[in-house]
N, C-alpha and C positions, 0 to 999 in steps of 0.2 A: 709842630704837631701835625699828624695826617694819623686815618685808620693802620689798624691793622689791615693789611693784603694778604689774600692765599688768591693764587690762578688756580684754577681749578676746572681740569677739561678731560675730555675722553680722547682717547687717540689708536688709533691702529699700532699693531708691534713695530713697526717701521717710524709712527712720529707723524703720522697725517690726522687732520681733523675737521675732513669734508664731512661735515653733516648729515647728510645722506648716506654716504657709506659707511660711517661710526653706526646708524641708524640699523644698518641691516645685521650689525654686528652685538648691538645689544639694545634693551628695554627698557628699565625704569631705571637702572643700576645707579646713573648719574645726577640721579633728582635725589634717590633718597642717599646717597651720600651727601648731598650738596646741603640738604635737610640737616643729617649730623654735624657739621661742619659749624652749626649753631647759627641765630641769626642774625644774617648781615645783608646789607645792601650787595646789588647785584650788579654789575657792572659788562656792557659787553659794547663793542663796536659798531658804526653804521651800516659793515654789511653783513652780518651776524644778526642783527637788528631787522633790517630791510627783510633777511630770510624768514626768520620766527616770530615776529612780535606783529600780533594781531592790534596793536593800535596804532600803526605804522597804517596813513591813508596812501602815500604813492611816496615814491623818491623821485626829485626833482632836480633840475640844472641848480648853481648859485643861486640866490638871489641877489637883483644888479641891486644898488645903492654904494655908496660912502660907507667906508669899514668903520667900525666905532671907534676901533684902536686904541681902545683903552681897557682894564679889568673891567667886569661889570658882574654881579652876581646879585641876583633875584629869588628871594624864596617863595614860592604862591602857597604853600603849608608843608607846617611840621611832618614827621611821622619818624618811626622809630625805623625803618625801613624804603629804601628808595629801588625804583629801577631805572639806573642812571644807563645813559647813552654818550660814548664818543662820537661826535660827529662836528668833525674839522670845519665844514667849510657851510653848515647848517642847510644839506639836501632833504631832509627827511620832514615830511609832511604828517600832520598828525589829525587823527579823529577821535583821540580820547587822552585823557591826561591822567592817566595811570595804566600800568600793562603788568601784570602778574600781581592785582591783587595790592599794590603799591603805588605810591604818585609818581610820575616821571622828573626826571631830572637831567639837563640837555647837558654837555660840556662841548662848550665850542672854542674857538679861537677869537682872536680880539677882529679879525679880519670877514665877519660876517656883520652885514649893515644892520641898522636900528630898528630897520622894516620888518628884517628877520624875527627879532627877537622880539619885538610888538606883537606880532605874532602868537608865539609860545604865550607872552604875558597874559594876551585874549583868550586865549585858551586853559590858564591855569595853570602852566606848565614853569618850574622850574628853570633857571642854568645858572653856569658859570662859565662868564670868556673870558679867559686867558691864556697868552703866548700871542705873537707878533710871527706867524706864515705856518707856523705848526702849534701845535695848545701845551701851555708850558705847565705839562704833568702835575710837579713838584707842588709850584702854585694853588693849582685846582683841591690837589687834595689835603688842601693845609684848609682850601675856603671851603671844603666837605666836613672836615672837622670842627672849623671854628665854625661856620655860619649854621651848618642842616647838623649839627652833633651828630655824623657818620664815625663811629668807634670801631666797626670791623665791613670788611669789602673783601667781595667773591667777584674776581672777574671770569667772565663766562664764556668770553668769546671777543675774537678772534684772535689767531697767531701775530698779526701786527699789534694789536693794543698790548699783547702780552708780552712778543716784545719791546715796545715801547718805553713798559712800565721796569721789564729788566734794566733794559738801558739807563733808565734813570735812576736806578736802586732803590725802589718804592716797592719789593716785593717782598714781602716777609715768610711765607712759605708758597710751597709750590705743593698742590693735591692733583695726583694723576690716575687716570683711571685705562690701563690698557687691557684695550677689546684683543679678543682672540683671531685676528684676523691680520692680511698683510693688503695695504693699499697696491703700492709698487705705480702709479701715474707719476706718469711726470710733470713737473712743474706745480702738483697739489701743495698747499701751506701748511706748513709744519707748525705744533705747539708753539714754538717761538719763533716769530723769522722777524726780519725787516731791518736789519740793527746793520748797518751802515757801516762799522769799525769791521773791516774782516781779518784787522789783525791783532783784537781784542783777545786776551784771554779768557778759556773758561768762566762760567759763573758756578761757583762750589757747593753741594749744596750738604747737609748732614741728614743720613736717612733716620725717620723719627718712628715710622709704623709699616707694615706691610701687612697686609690682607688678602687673602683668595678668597673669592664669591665662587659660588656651584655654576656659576655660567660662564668658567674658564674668565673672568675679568681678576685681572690685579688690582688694588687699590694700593697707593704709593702714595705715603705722605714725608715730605720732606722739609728742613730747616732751611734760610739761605744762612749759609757760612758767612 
């Protein structure tokens, strides 16, 4: 069991999704899709996170202690809607325990100490650790299912957690949103990057809808094959 997944991001004609410059490219275009998309838990990475999320108080080294090393999953309350955070190695310091109108919910690794996540508990704040040196995906979103009843999940951000979740075949559609514009930087993070096999094939996907918006954006939704 695990949600339904759509990645769902904006990107320049070229495949870049620096924030800032998708930002000078378009408007609201990506809320209120994301709006249609129906509702689902939100899901985006620590530096994605660290950028936009006003209840993010600072980001911080590790915290030293003894790793747990084991599952652990905390719910501090229900709700029909979560905004849930990857964050590996539990840098990210908080001052509020919900961000977009939702409770927060941590996903960490079994390799952040107990101090860490006393922490979170103090505060009210949600997680699930699991994987042993990286967060074993798979797992997490079997214990988003079974433990928080998470039925559908929008990831938001970034090109590593998106590819991450490719790599693990945990993606069930892909919603794209390309701005009228061309990055052309080098070294910027593409929609999907991080995924390790460079001699991986394709991932396939079946186009499901297309859309033109009046501000030159494409709306592209696709199936994974």
């Amino acid at each position: 069991m695990k949600p339904y997944i759509i990645s769902h991001m904006m990107t320049s004609v070229d495949g870049r999704i620096d924030c800032p410059m998708v930002g000078q490219l378009s408007t609201d275009e990506y809320y209120i899709t994301l709006e249609k998309l129906g509702s689902c838990s939100k899901l985006s990475g620590r530096v994605t996170t660290a950028l936009e999320c006003t209840a993010v108080k600072e980001e911080s080294s590790r915290m030293e202690g003894t790793p747990i090393g084991r599952t652990s999953i905390y719910v501090a309350r229900k709700s029909d809607e979560y905004t849930i955070v990857v964050d590996t190695h539990g840098k990210l310091r908080w001052q509020a325990d919900e961000a977009d109108g939702h409770p927060l919910l941590c996903i960490v690794s079994e390799e952040v100490p107990e101090a860490y996540l006393e922490t979170l508990r103090q505060q009210g704040i949600s997680w699930i650790a699991a994987g042993k040196g990286r967060i074993d995906l798979p797992k997490a979103m079997e214990a988003l299912s079974e433990h928080f009843g998470v039925k559908r999940l929008a990831i938001v951000g970034g090109g590593h957690i998106c590819g991450g979740f490719l790599e693990a075949g945990l993606i069930d559609e892909v919603s794209i949103m390309v701005a009228p514009g061309i990055d052309g930087r080098k070294g910027q993070t593409a929609v999907f990057d991080g995924i390790a096999d460079t001699g991986c094939n394709p991932f396939r996907l079946k186009l499901e809808s297309v859309e033109q918006w009046p501000t030159d954006i494409v709306w592209l939704r696709y199936k994974m094959k």
